[in-house]
C-alpha positions as CSV (number, residue, x, y, z in Angstrom):
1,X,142.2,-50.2,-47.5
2,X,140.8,-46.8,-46.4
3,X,138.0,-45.1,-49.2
4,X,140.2,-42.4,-49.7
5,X,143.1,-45.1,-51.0
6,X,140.5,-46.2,-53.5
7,X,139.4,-43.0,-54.9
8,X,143.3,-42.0,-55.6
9,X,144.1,-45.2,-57.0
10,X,140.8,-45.2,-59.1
11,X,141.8,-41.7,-60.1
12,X,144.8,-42.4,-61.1
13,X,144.6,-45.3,-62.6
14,X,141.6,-43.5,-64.9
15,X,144.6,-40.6,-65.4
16,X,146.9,-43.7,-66.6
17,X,144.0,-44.8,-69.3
18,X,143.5,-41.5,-70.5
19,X,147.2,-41.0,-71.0
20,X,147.3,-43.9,-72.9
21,X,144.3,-43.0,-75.0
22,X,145.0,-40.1,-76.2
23,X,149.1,-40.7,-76.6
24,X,147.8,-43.6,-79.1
25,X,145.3,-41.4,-81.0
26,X,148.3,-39.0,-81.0
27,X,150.5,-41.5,-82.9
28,X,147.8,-42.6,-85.1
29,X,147.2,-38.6,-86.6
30,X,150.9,-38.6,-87.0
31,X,151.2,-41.5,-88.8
32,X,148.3,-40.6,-91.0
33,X,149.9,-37.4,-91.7
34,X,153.0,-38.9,-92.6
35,X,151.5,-41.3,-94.9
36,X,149.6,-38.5,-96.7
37,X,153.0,-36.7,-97.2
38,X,154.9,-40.2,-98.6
39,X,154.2,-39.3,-102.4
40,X,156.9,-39.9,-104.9
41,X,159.1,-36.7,-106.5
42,X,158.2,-35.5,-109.3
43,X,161.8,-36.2,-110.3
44,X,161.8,-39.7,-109.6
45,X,159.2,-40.4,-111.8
46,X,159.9,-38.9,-114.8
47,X,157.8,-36.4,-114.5
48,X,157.2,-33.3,-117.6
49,X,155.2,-30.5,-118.6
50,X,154.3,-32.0,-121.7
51,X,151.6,-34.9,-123.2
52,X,153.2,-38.5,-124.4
53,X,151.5,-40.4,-127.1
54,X,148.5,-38.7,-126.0
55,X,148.1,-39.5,-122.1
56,X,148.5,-36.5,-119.8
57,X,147.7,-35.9,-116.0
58,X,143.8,-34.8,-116.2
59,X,143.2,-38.0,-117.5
60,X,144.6,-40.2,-115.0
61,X,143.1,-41.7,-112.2
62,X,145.7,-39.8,-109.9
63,X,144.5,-36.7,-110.8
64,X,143.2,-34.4,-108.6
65,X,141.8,-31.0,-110.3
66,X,143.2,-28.2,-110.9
67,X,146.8,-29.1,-110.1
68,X,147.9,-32.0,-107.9
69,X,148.1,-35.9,-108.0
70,X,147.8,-38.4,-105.1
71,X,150.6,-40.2,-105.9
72,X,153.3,-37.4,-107.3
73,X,153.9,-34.5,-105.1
74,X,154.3,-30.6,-106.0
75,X,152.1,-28.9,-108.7
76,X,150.7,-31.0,-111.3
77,X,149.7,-29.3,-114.4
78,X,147.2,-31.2,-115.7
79,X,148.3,-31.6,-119.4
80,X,151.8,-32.9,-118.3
81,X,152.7,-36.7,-117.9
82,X,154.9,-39.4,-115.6
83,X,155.9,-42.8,-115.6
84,X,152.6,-43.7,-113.3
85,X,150.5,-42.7,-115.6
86,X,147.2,-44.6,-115.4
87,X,144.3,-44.1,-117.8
88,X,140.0,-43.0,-116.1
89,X,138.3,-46.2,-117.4
């Protein structure tokens, strides 16, 4: 095998890793992404502007100040209340 028949298959076979590399890192950001954006409708979980019994969104671990949730997506005002609602300890 000649040296410049290595070189080019060394090349490409270091073009072939990269590919792979950085189409897998590719998919991993995308899945990440997706699973960031998998949160429940506000709809589905019985979601309303108001307290119950007390319990409301800005104290529940979920909460994330001034108006969101990790769990529940859309704006989350923090003295409404859902279904998921769990209590700081």
């Amino acid at each position: 095998m000649s040296e410049q028949t290595k070189n080019t298959s060394r090349r490409t076979a270091l073009k072939a890793g990269l590919a792979v590399i950085a189409g897998s890192s590719a998919v991993a950001v995308a899945g990440r992404a997706k699973a960031q954006s998998a949160k429940a409708a506000q709809s589905t979980v019985g979601y309303q502007a108001k307290p119950n019994n007390g319990q409301q969104c800005s104290t529940c671990t979920q909460f994330v100040a001034p108006n969101a949730c990790q769990i529940v997506d859309g704006v989350i005002a923090p003295d409404a209340w859902c279904q998921l609602y769990s209590p700081k300890a």
